[in-house]
C-alpha positions as CSV (number, residue, x, y, z in Angstrom):
1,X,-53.4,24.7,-32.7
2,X,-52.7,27.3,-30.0
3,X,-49.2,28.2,-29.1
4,X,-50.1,26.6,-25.2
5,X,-51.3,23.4,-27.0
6,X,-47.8,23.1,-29.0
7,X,-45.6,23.5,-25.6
8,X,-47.5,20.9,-24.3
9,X,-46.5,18.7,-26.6
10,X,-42.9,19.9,-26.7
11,X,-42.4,19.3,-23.2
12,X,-44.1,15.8,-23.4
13,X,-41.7,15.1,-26.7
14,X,-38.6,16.5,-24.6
15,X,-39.3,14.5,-21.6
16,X,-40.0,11.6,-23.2
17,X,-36.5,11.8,-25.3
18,X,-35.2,12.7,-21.6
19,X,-36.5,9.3,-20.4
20,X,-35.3,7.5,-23.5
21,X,-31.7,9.0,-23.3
22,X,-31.5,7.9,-19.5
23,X,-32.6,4.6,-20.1
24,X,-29.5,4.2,-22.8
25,X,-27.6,6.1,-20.5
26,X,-28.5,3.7,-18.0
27,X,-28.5,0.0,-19.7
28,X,-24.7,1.5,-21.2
29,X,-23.3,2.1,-17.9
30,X,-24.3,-1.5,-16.8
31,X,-23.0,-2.9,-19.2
32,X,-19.2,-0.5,-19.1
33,X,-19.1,-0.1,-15.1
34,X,-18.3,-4.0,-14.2
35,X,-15.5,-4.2,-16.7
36,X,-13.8,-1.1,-15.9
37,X,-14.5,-1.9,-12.6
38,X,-12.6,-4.9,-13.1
39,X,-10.1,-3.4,-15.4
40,X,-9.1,-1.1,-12.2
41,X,-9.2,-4.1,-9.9
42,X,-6.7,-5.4,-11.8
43,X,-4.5,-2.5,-12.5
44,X,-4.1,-1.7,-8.2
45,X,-1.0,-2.2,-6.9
46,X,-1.9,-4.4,-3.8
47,X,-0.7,-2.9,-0.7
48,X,0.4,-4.3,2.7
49,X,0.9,-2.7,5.9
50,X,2.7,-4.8,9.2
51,X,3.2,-4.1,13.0
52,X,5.9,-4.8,13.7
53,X,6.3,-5.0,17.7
54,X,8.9,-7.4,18.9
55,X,12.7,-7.3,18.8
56,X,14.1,-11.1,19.8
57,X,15.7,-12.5,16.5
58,X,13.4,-15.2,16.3
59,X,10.5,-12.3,16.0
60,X,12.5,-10.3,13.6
61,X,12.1,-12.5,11.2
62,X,8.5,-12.7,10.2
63,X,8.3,-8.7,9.6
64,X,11.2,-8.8,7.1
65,X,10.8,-11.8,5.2
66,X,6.9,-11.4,4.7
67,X,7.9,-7.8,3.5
68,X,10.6,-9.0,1.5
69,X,8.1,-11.0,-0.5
70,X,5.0,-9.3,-0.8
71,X,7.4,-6.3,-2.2
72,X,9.3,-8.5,-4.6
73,X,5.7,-9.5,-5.6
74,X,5.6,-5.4,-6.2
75,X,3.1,-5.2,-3.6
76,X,3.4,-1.5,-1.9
77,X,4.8,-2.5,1.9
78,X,4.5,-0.7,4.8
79,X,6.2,-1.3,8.3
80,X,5.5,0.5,11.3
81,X,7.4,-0.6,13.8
82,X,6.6,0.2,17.7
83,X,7.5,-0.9,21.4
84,X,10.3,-3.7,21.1
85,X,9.9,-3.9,17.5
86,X,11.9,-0.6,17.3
87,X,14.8,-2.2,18.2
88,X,14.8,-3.7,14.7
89,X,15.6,-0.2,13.2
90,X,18.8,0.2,15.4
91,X,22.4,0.1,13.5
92,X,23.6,-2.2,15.8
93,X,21.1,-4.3,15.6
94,X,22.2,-7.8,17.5
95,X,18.7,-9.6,18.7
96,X,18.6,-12.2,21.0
97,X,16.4,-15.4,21.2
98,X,14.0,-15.6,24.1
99,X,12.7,-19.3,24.5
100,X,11.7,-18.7,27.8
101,X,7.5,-18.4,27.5
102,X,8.1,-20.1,24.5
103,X,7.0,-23.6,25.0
104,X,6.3,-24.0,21.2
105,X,10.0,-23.1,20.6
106,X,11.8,-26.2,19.5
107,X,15.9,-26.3,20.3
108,X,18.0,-28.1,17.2
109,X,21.3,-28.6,17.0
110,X,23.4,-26.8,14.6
111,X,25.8,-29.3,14.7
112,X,26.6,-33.6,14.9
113,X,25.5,-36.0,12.5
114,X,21.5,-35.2,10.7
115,X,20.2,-37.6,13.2
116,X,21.3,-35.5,16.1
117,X,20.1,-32.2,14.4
118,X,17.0,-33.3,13.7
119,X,16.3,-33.8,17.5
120,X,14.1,-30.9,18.7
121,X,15.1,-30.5,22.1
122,X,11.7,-29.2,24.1
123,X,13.3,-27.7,26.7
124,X,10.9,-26.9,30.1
125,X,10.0,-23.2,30.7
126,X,11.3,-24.0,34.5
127,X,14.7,-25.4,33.6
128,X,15.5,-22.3,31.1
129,X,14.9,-19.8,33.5
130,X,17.1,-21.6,36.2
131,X,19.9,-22.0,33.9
132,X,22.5,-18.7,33.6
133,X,23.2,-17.8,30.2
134,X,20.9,-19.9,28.5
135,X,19.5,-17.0,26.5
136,X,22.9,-16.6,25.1
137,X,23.5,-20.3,24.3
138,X,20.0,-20.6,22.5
139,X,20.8,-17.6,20.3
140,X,24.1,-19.1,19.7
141,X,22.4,-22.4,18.1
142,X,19.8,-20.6,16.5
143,X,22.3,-17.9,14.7
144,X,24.6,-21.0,14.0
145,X,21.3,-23.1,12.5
146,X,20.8,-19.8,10.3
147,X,24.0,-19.7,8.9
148,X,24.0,-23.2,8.1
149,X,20.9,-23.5,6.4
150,X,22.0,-20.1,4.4
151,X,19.4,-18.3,6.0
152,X,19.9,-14.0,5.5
153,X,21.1,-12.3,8.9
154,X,18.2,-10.2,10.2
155,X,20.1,-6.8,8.7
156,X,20.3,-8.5,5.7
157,X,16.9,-8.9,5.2
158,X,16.2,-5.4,6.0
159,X,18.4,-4.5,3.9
160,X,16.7,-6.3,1.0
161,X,13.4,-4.4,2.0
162,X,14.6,-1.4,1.6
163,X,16.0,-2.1,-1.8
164,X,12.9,-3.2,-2.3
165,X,11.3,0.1,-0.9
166,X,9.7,-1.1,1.7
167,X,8.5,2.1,4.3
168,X,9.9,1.7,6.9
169,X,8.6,3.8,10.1
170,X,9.1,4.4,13.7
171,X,6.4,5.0,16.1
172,X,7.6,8.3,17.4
173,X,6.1,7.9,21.3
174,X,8.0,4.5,21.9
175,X,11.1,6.5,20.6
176,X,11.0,8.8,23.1
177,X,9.8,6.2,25.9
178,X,13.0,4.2,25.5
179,X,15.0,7.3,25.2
180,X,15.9,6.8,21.9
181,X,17.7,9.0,19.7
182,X,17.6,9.4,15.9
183,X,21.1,8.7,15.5
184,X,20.9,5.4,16.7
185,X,18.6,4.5,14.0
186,X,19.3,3.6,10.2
187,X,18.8,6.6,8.1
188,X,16.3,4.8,5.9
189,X,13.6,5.5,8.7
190,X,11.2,7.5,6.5
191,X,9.2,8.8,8.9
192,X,8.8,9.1,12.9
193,X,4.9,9.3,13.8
194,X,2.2,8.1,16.2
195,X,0.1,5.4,15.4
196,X,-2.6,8.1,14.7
197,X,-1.0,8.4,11.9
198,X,0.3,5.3,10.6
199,X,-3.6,4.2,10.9
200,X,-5.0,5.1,8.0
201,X,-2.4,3.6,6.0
202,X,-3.2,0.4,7.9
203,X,-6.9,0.6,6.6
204,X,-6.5,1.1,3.3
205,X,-3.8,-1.4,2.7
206,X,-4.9,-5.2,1.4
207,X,-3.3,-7.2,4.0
208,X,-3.0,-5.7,7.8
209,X,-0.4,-7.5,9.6
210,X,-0.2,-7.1,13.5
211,X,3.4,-9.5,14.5
């Protein structure tokens, strides 16, 4: 047999183990990838990032507590908080409720027998803006309805997400469009950026929250 003849035959023998080894190559990934797929599914920490933009007390709320949870969960939590939500990141925190354009709002009674407190009170957009102070008396009751249903304050609730390590961060631009200043912030704040960055964190998380 001639030497060309027995390369020929070599190359057809090697290719052909080449095919063979691919194909078990092959049919062995298939069979791995979907369980260590799943394996690593299951092993993510599930992440959550919120937008937090409003600062009335009854808005502060919803930020904290769903943060609050999804970390005691041990969920990795994001909140980047921007516009009137900054507020929420100020020492002196003290939020108001704002029922006018707030039809849905319900007024209770923190007080009387639990017939009376179970009234909700529907109080016409019309008749809370003609009336002075009644911002002030609704965020009486509601801060008095809190206490007595042993709700957490709002600065408790932060305070348990960031023993929690919840990130907390301030959208830099609406510092400086307010006229913020650092100091007036808790020194938690991890980070001061624009929403350019806080973005990607946003799309890789499992749950975006926009409140």
């Amino acid at each position: 047999m001639s030497t060309t003849a027995e390369n020929m035959q070599a190359d057809q023998l090697v290719e052909k183990l080449n095919g063979r080894l691919d194909e078990l190559i092959g049919k062995r990934l298939d069979e791995m990838l979907p369980k260590k797929l799943q394996e690593i599914e299951a092993n993510k920490t599930p992440s959550m990032a919120i937008v937090a933009t409003k600062g009335t007390l009854d808005w502060a709320y919803p930020p904290f507590i769903l943060a609050s949870t999804a970390a005691a969960l041990g969920w990795d939590v994001s909140i980047f908080f921007t516009f009137y939500g900054l507020s929420l990141l100020l020492k002196d925190y003290n939020g108001h409720v704002s029922p006018l354009g707030n039809p849905a709002m319900p007024m209770k009674m923190p007080f009387g027998p639990k017939w009376f407190k179970n009234i909700n009170w529907n109080m016409p957009n019309l008749l809370m803006a003609n009336i002075p102070g009644f911002e002030t008396v609704a965020t009486g009751l509601m801060k008095k309805t809190i206490k007595n249903c042993g709700v957490a304050s709002v600065t408790e609730l932060r305070d348990l997400c960031l023993e929690a390590d919840v990130k907390m961060i301030a959208c830099q631009m609406t510092v400086e469009l307010f006229g913020y200043k650092r100091e007036q912030f808790i020194p938690e704040v991890q980070d001061y950026v624009g929403a350019a960055s806080f973005l990607p964190t946003a799309q890789k998380a499992d749950v975006t929250l926009f409140i």
